[in-house]
N, CA, C and O of each residue as an XYZ file, in Angstrom:
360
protein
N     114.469    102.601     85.341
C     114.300    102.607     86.768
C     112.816    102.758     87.082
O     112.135    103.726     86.743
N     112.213    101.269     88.043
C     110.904    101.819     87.853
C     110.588    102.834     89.574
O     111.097    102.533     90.654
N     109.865    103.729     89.383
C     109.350    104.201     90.573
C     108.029    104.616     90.870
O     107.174    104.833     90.012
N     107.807    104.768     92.574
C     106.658    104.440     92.740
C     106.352    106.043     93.569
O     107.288    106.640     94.101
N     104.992    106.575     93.577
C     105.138    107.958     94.167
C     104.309    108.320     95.042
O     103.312    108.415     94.326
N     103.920    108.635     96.207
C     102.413    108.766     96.874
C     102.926    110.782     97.171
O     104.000    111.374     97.280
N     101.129    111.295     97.202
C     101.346    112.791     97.072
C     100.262    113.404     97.880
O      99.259    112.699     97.993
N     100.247    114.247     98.307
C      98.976    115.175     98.821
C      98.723    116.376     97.553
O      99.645    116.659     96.787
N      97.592    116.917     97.466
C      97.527    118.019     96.580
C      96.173    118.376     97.003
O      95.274    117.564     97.221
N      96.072    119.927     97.126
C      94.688    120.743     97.179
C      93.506    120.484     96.573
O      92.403    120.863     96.966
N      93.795    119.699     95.411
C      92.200    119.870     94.619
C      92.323    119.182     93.511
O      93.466    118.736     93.404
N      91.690    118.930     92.716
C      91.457    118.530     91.309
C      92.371    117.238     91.484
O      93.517    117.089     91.061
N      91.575    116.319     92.223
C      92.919    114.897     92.257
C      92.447    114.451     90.447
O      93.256    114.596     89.531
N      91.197    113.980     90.260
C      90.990    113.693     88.664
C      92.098    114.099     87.770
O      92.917    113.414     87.157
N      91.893    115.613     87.859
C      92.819    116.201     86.161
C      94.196    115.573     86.687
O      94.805    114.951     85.816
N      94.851    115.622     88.051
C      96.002    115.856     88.143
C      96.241    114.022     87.580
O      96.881    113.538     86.647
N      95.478    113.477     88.546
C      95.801    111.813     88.043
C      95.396    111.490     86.804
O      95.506    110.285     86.578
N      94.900    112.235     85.780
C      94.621    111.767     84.613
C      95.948    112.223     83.461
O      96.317    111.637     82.443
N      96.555    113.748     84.219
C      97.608    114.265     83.555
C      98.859    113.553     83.720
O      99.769    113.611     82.893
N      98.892    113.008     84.589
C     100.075    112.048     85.168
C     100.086    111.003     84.390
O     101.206    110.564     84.126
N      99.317    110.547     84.007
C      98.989    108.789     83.220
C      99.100    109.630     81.743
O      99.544    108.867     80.886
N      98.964    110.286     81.485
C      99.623    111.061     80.031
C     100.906    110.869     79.500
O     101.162    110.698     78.308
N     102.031    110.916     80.815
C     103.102    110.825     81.164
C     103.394    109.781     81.674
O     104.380    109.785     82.411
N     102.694    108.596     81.482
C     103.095    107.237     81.126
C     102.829    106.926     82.986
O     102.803    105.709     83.170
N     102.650    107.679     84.240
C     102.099    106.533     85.341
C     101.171    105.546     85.317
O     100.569    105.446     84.248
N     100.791    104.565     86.425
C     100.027    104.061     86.392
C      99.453    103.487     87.521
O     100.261    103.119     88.374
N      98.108    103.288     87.786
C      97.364    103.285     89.011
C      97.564    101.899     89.479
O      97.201    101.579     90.611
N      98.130    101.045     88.659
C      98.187     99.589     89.318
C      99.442     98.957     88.710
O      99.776     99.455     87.635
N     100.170     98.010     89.156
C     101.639     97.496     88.849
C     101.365     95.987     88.508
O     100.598     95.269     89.151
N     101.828     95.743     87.812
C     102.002     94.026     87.222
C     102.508     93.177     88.308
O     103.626     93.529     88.686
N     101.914     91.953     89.048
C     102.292     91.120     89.612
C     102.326     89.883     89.676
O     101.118     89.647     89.710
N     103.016     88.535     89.735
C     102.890     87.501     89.161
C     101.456     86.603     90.302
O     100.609     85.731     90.108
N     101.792     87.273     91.198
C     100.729     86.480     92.599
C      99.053     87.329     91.928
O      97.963     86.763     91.848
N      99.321     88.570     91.595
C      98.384     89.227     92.106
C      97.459     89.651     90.540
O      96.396     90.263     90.427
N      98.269     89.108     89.573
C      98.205     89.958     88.026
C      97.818     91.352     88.359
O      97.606     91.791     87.229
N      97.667     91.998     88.900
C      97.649     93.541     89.428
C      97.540     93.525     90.781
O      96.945     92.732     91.510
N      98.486     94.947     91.155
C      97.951     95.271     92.441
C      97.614     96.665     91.903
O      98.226     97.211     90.984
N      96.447     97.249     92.654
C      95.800     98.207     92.298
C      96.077     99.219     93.530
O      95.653     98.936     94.651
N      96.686    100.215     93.327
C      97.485    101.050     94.133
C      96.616    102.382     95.089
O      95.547    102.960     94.894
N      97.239    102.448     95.726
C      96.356    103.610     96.417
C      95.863    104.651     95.641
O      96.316    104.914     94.528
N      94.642    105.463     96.359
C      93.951    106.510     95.353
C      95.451    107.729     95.122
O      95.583    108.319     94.050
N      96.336    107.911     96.159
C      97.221    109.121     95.881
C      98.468    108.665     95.737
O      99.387    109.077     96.445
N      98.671    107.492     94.515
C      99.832    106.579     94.682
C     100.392    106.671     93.011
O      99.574    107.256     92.301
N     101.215    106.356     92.527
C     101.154    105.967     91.099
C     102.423    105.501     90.991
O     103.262    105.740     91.859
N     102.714    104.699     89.771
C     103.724    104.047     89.659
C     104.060    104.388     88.332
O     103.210    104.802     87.544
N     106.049    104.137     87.838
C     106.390    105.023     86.508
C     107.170    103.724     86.116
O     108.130    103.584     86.874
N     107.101    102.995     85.435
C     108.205    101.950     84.714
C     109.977    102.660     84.272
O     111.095    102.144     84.265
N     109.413    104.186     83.920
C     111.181    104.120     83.614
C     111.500    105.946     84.117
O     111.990    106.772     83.347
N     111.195    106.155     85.156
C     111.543    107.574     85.644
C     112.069    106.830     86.830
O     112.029    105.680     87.268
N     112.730    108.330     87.257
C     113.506    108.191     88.410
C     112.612    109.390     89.432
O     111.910    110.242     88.888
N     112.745    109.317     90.869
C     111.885    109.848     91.603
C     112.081    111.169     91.510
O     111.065    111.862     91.491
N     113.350    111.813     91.434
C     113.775    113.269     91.168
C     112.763    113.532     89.971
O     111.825    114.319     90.095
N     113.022    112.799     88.769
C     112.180    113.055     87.313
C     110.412    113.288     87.646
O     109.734    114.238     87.254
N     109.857    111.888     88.637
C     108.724    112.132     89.189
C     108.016    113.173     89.807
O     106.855    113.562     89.683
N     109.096    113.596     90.601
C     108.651    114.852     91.636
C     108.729    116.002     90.844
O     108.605    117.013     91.535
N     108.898    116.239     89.590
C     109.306    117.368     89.038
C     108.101    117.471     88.181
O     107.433    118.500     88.075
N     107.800    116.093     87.434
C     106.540    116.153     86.567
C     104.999    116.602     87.514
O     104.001    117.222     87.146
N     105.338    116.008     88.775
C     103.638    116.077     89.652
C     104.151    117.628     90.007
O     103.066    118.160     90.242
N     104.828    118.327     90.127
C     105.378    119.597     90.622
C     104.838    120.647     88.967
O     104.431    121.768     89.273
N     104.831    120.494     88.166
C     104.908    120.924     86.841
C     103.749    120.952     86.895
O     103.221    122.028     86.616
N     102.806    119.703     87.303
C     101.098    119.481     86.742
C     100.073    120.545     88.364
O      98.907    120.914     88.510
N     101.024    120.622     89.011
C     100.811    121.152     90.368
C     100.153    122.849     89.500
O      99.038    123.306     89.249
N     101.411    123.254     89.319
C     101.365    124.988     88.484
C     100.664    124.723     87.358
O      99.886    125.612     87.012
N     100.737    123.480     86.502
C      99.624    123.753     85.298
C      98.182    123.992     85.843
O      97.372    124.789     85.370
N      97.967    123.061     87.059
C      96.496    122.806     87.188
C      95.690    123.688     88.678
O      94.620    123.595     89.280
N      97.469    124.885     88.813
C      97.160    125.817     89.668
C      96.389    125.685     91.152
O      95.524    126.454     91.569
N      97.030    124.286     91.972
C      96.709    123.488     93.047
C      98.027    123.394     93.692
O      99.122    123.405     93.131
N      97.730    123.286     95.148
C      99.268    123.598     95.965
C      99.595    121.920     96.171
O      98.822    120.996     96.424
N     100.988    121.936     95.965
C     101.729    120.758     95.940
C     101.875    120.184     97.311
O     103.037    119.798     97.184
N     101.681    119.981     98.037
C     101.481    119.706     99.720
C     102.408    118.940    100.102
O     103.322    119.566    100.639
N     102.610    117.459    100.032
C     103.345    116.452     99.984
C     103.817    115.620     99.137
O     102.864    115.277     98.438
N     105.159    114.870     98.654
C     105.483    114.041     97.820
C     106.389    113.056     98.274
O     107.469    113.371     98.772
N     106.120    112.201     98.172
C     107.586    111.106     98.405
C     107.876    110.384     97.027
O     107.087    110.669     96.126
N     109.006    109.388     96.696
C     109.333    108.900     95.609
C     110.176    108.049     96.010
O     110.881    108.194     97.009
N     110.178    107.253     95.394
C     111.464    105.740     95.736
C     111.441    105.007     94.603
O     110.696    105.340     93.681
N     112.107    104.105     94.533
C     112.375    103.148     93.576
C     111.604    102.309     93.924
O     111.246    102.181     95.095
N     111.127    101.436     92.767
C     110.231    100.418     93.235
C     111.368     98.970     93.200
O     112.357     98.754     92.500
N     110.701     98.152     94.291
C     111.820     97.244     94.259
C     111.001     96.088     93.990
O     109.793     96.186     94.206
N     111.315     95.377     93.700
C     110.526     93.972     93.253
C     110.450     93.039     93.733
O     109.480     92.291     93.616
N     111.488     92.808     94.437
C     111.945     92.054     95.337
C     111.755     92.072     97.083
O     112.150     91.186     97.841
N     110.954     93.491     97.518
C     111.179     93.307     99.184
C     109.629     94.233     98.752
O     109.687     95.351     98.240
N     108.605     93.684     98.997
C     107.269     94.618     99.103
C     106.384     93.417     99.680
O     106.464     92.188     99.660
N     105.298     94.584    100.326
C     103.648     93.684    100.687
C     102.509     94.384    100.275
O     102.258     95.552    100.572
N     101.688     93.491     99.442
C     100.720     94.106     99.025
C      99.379     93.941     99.164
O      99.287     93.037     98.333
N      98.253     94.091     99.553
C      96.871     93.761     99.180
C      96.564     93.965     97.659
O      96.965     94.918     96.992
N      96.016     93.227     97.340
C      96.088     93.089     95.637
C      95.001     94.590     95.393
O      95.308     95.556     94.694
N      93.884     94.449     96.070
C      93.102     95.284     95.791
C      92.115     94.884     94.577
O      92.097     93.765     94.065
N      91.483     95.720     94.284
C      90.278     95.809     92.741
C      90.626     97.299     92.431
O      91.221     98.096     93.158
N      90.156     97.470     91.282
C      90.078     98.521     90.177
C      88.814     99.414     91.002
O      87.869     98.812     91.511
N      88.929    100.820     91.052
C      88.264    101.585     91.700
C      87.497    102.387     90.293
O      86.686    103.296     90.467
């Protein structure tokens, strides 16, 4: 199940987005129009978690990296019904 996650957090966006991609996210998604779309700075995408699984790992890296968890959403990514600006690599 792939899913996609956008988040707020207090501080340390680096460690937290670097600890996340440890755990297999990723800052940009494979597209056939776009060969990447390159995702928002507080966005990430998981090829085989589910959003419950998501919210639990950024919740986990929240208390490791001792920063308040603020906001999270999670959904499934669908492949079929999205719009994107392709974007560039930041």
């Amino acid at each position: 199940m792939e899913t996609i996650i956008t988040y707020d957090i207090s501080g340390k966006h680096s460690e937290f987005k670097n600890e996340m991609k440890k755990l297999g996210y990723q800052d940009k998604v494979t597209d056939l129009t776009c060969n990447w779309i390159y995702l928002p700075n507080t966005t990430l995408y998981h090829p085989n978690k589910t959003p419950v699984d998501a919210r639990e790992n950024a919740r986990l890296i929240c208390i490791q990296l001792n920063v308040s968890f603020e906001r999270f959403f999670a959904t499934i990514w669908n492949r079929s019904y999205w719009a994107a600006l392709c974007g560039t690599s930041s």
